[in-house]
C-alpha positions as a LaTeX table, in Angstrom:
\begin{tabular}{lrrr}
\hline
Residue & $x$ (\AA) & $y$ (\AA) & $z$ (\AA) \\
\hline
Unk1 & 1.36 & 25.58 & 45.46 \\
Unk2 & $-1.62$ & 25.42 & 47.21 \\
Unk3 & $-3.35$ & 27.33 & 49.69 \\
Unk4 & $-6.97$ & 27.52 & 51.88 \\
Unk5 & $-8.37$ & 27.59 & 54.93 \\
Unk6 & $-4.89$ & 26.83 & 55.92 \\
Unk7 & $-5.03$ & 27.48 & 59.93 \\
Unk8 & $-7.81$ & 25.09 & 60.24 \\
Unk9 & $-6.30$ & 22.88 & 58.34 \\
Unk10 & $-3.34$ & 21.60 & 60.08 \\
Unk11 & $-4.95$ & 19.17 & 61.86 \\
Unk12 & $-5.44$ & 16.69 & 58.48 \\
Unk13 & $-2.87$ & 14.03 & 57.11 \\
Unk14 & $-1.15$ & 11.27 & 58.87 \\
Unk15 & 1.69 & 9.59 & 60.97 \\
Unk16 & 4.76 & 8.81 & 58.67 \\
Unk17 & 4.96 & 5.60 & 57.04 \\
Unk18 & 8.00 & 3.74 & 58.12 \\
Unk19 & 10.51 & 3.40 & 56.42 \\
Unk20 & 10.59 & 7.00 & 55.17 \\
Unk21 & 13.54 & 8.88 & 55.06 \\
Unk22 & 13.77 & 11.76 & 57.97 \\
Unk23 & 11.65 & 14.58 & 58.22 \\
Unk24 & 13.72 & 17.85 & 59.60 \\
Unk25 & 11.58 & 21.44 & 60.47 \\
Unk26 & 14.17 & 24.25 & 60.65 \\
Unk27 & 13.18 & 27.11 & 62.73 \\
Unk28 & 14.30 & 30.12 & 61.09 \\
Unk29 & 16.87 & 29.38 & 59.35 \\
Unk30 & 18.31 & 30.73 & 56.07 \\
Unk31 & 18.22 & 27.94 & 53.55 \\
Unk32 & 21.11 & 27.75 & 50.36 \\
Unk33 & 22.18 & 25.39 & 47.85 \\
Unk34 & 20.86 & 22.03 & 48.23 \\
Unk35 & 23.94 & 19.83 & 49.53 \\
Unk36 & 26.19 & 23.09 & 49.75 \\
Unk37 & 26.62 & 26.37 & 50.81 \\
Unk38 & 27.56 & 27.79 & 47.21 \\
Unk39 & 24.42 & 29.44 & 45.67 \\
Unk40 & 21.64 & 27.53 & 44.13 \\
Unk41 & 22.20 & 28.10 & 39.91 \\
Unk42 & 19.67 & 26.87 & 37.14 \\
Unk43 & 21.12 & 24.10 & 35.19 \\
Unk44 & 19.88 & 22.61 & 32.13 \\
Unk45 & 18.22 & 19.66 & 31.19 \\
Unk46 & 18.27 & 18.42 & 34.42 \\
Unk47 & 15.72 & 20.53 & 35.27 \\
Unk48 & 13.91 & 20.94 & 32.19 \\
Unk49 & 10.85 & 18.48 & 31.95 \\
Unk50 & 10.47 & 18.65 & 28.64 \\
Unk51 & 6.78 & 17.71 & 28.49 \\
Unk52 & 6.33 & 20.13 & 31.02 \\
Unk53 & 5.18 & 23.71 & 30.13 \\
Unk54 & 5.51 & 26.87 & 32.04 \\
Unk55 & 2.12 & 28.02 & 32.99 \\
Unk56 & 1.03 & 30.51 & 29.93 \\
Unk57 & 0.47 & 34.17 & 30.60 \\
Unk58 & $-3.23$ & 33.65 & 28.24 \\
Unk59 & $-6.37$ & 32.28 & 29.17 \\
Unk60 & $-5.98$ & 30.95 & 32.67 \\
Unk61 & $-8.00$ & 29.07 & 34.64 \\
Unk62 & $-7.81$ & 29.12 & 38.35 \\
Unk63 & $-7.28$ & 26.27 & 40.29 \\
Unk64 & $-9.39$ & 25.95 & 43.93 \\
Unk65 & $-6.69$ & 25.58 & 46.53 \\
Unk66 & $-8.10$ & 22.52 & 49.10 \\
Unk67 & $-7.46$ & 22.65 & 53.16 \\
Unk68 & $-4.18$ & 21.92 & 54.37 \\
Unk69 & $-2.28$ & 20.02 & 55.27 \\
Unk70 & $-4.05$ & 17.69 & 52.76 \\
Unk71 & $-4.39$ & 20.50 & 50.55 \\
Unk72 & $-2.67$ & 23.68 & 49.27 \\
Unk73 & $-2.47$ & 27.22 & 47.30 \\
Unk74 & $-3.68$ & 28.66 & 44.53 \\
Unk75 & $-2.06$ & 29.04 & 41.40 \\
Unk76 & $-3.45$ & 30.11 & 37.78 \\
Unk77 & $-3.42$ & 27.11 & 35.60 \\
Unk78 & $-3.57$ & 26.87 & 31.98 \\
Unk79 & $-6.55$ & 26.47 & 29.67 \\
Unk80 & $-6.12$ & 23.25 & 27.36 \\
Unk81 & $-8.21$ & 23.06 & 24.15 \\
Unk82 & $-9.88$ & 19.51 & 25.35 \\
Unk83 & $-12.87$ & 18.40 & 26.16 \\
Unk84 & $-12.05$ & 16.92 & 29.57 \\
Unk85 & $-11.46$ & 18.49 & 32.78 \\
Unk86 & $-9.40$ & 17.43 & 36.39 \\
Unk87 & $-12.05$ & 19.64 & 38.24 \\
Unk88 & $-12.52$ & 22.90 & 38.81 \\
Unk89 & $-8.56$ & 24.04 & 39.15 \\
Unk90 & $-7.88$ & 22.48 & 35.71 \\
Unk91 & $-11.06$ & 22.95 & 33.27 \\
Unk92 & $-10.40$ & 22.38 & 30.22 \\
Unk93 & $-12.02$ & 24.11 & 27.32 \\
Unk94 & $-15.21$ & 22.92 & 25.45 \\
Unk95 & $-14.79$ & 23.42 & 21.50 \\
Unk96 & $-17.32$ & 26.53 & 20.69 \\
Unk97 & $-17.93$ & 28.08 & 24.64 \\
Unk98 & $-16.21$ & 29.17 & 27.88 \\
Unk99 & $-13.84$ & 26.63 & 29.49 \\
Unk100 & $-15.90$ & 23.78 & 30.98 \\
Unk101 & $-19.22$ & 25.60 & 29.58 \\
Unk102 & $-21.21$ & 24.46 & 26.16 \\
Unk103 & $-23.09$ & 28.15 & 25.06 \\
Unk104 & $-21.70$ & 30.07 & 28.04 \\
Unk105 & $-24.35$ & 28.06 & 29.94 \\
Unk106 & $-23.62$ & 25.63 & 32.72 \\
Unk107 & $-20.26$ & 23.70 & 33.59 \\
Unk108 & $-20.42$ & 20.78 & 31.47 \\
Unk109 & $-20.07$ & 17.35 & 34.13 \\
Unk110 & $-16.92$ & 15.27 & 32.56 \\
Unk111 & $-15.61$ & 12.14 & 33.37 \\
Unk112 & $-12.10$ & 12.65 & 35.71 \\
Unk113 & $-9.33$ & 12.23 & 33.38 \\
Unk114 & $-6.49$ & 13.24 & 35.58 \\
Unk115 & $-5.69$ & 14.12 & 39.29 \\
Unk116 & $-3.33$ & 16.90 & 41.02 \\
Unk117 & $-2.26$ & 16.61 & 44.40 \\
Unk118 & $-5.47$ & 19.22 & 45.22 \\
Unk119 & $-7.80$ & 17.13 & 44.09 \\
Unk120 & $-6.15$ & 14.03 & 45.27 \\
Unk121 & $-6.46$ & 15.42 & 48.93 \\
Unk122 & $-10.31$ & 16.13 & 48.04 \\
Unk123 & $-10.90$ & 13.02 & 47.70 \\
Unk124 & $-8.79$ & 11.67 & 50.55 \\
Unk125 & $-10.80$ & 14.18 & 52.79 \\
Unk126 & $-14.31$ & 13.73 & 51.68 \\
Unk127 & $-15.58$ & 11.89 & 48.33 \\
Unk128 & $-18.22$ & 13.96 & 48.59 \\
Unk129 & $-16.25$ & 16.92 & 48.08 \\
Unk130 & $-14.13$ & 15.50 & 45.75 \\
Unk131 & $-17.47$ & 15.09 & 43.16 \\
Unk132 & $-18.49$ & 18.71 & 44.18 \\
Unk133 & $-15.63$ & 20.23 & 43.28 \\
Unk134 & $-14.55$ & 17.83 & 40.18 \\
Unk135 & $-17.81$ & 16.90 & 38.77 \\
Unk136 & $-20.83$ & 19.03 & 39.65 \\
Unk137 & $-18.19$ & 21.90 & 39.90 \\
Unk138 & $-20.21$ & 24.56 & 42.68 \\
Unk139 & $-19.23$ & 27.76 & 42.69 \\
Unk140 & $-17.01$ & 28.36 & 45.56 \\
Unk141 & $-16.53$ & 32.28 & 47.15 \\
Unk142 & $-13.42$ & 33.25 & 47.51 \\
Unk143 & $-11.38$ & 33.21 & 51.34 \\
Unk144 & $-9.32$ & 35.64 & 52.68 \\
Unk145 & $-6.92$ & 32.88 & 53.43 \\
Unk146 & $-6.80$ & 31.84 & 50.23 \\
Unk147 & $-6.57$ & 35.14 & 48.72 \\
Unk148 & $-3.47$ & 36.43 & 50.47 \\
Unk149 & $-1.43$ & 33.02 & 49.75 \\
Unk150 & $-2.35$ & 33.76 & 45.83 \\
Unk151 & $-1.12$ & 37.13 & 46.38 \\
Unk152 & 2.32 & 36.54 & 48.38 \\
Unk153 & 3.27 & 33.34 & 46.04 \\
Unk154 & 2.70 & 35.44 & 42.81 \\
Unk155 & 4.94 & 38.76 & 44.63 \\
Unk156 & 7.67 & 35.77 & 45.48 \\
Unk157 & 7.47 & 34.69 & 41.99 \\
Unk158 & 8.27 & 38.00 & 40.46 \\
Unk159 & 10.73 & 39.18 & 42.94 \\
Unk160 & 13.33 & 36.76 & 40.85 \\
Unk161 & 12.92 & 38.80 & 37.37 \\
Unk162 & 15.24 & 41.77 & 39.46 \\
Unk163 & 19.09 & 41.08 & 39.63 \\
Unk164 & 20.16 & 39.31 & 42.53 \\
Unk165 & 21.07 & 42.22 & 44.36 \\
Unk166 & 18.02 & 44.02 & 44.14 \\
Unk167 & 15.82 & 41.03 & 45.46 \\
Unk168 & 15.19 & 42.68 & 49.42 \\
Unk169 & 12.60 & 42.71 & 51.77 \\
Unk170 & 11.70 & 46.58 & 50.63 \\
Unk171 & 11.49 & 45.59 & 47.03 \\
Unk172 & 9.55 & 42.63 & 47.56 \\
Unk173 & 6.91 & 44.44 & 49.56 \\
Unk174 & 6.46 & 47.18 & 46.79 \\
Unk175 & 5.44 & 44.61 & 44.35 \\
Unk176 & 1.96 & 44.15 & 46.57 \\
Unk177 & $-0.02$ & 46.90 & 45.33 \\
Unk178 & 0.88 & 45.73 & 41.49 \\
Unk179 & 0.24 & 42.53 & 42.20 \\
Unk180 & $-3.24$ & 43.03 & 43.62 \\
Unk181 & $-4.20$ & 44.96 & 41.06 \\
Unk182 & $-3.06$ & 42.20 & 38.72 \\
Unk183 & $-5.30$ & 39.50 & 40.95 \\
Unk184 & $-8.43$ & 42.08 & 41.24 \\
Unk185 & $-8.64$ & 42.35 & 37.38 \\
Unk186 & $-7.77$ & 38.17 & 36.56 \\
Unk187 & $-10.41$ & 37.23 & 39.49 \\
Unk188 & $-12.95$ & 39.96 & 39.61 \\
Unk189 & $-14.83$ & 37.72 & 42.60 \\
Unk190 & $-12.13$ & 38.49 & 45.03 \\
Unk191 & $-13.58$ & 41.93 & 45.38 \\
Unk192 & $-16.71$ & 40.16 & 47.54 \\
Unk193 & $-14.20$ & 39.81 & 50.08 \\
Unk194 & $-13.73$ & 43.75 & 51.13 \\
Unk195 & $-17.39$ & 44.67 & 49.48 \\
Unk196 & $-18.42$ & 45.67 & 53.38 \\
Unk197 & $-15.44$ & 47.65 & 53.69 \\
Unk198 & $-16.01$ & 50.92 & 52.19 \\
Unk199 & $-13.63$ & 52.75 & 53.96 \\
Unk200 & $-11.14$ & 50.18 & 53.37 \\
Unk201 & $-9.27$ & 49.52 & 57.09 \\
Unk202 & $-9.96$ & 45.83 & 56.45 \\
Unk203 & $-8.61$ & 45.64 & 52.86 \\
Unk204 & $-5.59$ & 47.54 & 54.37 \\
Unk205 & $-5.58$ & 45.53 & 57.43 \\
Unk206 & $-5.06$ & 42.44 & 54.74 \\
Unk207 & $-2.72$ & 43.25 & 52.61 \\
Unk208 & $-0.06$ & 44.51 & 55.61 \\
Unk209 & $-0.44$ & 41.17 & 56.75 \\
Unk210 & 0.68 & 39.94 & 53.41 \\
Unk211 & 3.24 & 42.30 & 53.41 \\
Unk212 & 3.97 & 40.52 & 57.17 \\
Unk213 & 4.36 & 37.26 & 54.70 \\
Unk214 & 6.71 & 38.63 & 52.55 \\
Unk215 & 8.78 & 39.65 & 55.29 \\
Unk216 & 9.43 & 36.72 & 57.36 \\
Unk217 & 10.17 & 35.16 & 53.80 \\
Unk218 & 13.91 & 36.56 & 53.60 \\
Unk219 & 14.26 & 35.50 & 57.57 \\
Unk220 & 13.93 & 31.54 & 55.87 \\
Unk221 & 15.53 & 31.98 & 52.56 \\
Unk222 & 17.79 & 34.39 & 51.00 \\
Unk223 & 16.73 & 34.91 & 47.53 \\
Unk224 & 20.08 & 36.95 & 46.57 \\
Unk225 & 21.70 & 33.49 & 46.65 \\
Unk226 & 19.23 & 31.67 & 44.25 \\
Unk227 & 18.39 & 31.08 & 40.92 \\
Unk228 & 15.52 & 29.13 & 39.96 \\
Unk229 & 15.38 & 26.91 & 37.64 \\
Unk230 & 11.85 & 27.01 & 37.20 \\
Unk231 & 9.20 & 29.37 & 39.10 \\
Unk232 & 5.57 & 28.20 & 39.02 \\
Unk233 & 6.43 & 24.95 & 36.42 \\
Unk234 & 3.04 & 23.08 & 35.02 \\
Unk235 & 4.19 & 18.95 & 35.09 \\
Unk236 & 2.73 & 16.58 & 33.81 \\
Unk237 & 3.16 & 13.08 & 33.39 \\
Unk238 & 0.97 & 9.67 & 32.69 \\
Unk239 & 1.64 & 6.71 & 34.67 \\
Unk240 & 1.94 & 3.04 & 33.25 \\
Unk241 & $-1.42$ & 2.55 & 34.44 \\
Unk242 & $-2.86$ & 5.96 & 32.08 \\
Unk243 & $-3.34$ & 7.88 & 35.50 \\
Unk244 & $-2.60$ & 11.28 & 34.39 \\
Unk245 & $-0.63$ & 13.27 & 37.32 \\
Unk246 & $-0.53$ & 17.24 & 36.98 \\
Unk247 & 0.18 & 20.41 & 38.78 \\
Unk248 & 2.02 & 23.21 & 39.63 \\
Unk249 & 5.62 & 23.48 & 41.69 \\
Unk250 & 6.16 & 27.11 & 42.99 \\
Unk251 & 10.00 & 26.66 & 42.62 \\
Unk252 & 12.80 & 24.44 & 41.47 \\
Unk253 & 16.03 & 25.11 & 42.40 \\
Unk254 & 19.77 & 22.99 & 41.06 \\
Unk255 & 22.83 & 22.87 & 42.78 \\
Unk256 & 26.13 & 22.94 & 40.71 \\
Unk257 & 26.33 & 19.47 & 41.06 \\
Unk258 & 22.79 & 19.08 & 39.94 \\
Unk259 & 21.02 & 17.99 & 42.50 \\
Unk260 & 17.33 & 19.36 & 42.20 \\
Unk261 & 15.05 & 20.61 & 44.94 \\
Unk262 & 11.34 & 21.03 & 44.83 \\
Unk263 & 10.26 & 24.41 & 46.89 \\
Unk264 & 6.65 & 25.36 & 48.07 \\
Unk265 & 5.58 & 28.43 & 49.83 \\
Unk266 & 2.62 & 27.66 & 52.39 \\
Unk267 & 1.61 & 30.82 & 53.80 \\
Unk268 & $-0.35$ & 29.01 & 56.99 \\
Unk269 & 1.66 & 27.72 & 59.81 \\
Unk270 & 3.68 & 24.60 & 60.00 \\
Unk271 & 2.15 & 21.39 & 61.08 \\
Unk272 & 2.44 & 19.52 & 64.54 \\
Unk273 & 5.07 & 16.61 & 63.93 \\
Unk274 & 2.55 & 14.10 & 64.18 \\
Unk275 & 0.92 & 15.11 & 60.95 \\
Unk276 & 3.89 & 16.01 & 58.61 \\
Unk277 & 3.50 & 12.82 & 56.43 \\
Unk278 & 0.39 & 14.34 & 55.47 \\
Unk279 & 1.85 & 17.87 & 54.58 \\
Unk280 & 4.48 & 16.09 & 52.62 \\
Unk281 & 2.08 & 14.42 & 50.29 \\
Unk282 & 1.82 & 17.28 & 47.35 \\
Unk283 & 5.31 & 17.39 & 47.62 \\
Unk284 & 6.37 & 13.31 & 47.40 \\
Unk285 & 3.65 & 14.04 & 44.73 \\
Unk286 & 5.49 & 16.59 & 42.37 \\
Unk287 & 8.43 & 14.28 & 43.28 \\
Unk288 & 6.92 & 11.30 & 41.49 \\
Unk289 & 6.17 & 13.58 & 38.58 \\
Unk290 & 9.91 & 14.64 & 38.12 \\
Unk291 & 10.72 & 11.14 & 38.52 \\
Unk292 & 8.66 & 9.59 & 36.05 \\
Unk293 & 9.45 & 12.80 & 33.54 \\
Unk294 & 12.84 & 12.83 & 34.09 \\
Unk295 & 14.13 & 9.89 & 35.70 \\
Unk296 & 15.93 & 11.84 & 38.72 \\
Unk297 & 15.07 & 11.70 & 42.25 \\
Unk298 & 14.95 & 15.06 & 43.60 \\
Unk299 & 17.40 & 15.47 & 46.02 \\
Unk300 & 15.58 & 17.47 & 48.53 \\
Unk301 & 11.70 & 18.71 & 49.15 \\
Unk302 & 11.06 & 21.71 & 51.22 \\
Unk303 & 8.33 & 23.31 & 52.18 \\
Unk304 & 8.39 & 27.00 & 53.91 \\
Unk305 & 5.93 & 28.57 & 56.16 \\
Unk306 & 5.60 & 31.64 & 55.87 \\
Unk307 & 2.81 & 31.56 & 58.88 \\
Unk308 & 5.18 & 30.26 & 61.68 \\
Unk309 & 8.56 & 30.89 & 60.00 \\
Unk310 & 9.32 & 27.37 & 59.23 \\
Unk311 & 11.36 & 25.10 & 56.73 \\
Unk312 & 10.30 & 22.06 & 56.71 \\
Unk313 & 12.51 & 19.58 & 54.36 \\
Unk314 & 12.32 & 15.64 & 53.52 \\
Unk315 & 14.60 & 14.18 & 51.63 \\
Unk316 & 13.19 & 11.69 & 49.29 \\
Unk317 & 14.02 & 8.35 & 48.45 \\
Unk318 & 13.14 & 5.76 & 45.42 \\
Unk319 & 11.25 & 3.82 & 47.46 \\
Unk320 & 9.03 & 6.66 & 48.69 \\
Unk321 & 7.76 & 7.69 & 45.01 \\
Unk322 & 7.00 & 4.13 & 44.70 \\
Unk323 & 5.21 & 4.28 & 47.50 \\
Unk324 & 3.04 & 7.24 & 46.76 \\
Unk325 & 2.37 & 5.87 & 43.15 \\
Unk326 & 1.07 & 2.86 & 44.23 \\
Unk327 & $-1.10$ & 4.85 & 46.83 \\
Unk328 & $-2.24$ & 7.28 & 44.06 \\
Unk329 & $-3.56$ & 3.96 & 41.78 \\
Unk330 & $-5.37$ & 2.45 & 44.63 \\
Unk331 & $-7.03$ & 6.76 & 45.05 \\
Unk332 & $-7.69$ & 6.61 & 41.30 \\
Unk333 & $-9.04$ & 3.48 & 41.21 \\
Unk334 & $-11.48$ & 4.12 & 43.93 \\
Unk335 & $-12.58$ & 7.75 & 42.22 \\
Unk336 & $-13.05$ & 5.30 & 38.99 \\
Unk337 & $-15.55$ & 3.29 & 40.84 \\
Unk338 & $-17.50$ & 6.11 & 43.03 \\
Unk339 & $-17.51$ & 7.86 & 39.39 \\
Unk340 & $-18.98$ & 5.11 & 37.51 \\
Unk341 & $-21.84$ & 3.78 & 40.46 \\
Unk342 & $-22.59$ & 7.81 & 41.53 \\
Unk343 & $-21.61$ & 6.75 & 44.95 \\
Unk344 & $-19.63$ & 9.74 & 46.58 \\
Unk345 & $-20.08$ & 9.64 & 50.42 \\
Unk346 & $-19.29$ & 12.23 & 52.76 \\
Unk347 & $-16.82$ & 11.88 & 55.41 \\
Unk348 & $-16.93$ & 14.35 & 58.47 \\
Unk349 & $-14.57$ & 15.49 & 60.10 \\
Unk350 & $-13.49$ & 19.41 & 61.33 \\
Unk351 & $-12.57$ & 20.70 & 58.21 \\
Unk352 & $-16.29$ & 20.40 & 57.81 \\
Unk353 & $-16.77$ & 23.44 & 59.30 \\
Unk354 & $-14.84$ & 25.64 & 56.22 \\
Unk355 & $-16.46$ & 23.72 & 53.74 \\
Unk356 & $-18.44$ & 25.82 & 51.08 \\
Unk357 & $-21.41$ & 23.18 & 50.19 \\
Unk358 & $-22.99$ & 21.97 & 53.51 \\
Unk359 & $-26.15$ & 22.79 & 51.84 \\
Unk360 & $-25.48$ & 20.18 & 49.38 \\
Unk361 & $-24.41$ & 17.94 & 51.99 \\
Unk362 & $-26.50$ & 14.69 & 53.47 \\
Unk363 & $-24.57$ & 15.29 & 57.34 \\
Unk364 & $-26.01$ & 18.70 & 57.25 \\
Unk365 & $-29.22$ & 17.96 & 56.14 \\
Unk366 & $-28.59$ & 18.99 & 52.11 \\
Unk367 & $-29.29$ & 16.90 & 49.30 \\
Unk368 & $-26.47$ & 16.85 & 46.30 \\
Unk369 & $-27.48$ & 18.00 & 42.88 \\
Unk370 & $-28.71$ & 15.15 & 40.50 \\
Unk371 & $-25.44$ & 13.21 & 39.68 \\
Unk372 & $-25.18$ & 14.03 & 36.30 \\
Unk373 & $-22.75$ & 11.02 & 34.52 \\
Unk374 & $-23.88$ & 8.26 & 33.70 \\
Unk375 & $-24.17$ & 5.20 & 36.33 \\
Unk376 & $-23.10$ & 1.83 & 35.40 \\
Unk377 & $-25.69$ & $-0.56$ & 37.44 \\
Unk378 & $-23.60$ & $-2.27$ & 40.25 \\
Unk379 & $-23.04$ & $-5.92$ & 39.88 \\
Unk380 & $-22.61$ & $-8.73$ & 41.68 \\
Unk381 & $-18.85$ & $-8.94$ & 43.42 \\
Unk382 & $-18.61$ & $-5.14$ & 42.79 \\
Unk383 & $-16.91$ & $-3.28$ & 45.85 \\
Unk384 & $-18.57$ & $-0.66$ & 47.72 \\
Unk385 & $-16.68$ & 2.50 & 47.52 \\
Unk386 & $-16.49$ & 3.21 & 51.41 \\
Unk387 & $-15.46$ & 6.15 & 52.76 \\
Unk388 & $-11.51$ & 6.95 & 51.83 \\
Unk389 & $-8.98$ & 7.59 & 54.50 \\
Unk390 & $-6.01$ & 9.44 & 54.42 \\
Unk391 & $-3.34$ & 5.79 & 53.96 \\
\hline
\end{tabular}
């Protein structure tokens, strides 16, 4: 779950490798069980990565949702008592202060340790960025955009604690005001966004198009006909290699027969044909982590746009985790070496134009903060880190 910027963002990711199984966008259509038309049920262990943990209701951190389509939402993630820290959507806390702070003072700068498909897109879409966000951590303000997909993904989410037959469009849209409230007093920076609106027709000009989300929800999926497995599940798993992968999937779902699909909300619009591949990413990404956990290949992943009223599905193969893990080693190892030589190089393009640091930034005339690891002196033979495309 991942969401910012998102209308710009459309425009990022690339063709589809071939090979890969077919990609299908359904218009509008009411999605059921996975391989039938018998509602979705929760099954057991199938579903139930057992080093996974539901995201905890206590000291949460929130991870910063990158631009689609290589990037998505904005879920709360959990505080671990470590000293080590995937960026700014997964600091970790530091033993005596504030998570990621020594004193309350600044963000302490910590070596990458692990890598969600947020931050993985980051770097894909600028290095630059990626160290911004990861290591130097800048303060980021808070986006509309990004807002409103935090607020309709955690109303979907609690829609499923009613009964099946109570889960309608009405009830759905009455959780808003609760919810907001709820955001407002977990994110107190959110309120910058309507601080110029003192008689509040923006803020209410907002959340009815949230409540224009919600809606065009149950015109894609009919939640009286599922029941999760797993709403907004924290995975986890560590590769071979010791690549950590983490993050959170808005929804599991399990057939009868136990077949399991992987569900994420995007509340921008779909993206042109050309660039699903890259909107697929986070998802062949969760994928991988079920794999590895579990040793099943889910069956089916969807992704539903709440912006254009799209279902987008992609049914996964072996070979296409494989694929993606390989491609995630060669990402890591390249964030290894631009982490260890300080060399983080920007890479324009037109997201440019929603990013939060061009004053940091050489193509707009900035200079970055002092890099503040460590940098191992290059030698000779060493590769250059280069500037990281999106294959």
């Amino acid at each position: 779950m991942e969401t910012s910027a998102e209308g710009a963002a459309e425009a990022g990711g690339s063709g589809a490798a071939q090979g890969d199984s077919p990609v299908s966008v359904d218009p509008a259509t009411t999605t059921e069980a996975v391989t039938t038309g018998e509602p979705v049920t929760a099954v057991e262990p199938v579903t139930t990565v057992e080093p996974v943990m539901p995201v905890q209701p206590t000291a949460t951190a929130e991870p910063v949702t990158p631009v689609q389509p290589t990037a998505t939402g904005a879920p709360v993630a959990p505080v671990e008592p470590v000293v080590a820290a995937e960026g700014v959507a997964g600091v970790r806390a530091v033993a005596g202060g504030a998570a990621g702070v020594v004193g309350g003072g600044a963000p302490v700068a910590i070596v990458p340790a692990s890598l969600s498909p947020s931050r993985a897109s980051d770097f894909m879409q600028c290095p630059l960025l990626y160290r911004f966000r990861v290591i130097d951590r800048l303060p980021e303000k808070p986006s509309e955009a990004a807002t409103r997909g935090t607020l309709v993904h955690a109303v979907l989410e609690r829609l499923f604690d009613a009964p099946a037959a109570e889960r309608t469009a009405p009830r759905a849209k009455s959780l808003i005001p609760a919810q907001w409230d709820r955001l407002r007093e977990s994110r107190p920076e959110v309120l910058e966004l309507f601080a110029d609106d003192p008689e509040g027709e923006r803020l209410a000009r907002w959340l009815g198009e949230a409540e224009q989300l919600v809606e065009r929800w149950f015109t894609l999926e009919d939640p009286t006909r599922l029941e999760p497995a797993e709403r907004e599940l924290w995975v986890e798993a560590e590769l071979d290699s010791g690549l950590t992968l983490r993050g959170i999937i808005d929804r599991v779902d399990v057939a009868p027969t136990g077949e399991v699909r992987i569900v994420d909300y995007k509340t921008g619009k779909a993206p042109r044909p050309e660039y699903a591949e890259g909107a697929l990413f986070q998802m062949k990404f969760y994928a991988l982590v079920v794999w590895r956990l579990k040793h099943v290949v889910p069956r089916r992943l969807q992704l539903v746009y709440l912006g254009s009223g799209d279902v987008l599905t992609y049914d996964p193969v072996l070979a296409d985790l494989e694929r993606v893990e390989r491609k995630l080693l060669a990402l890591w190892d390249a964030i290894r070496q631009a982490t260890e030589s300080g060399d983080w190089r920007p890479r324009p393009t037109k997201l440019c134009g929603w990013c939060d640091h061009q004053a940091h930034c050489p193509e707009f005339g900035g200079t970055p903060p002092p890099y503040p690891l460590p940098v191992r002196a290059a030698e000779s033979g060493d590769r250059t880190q280069g500037r990281m495309g999106p294959d």
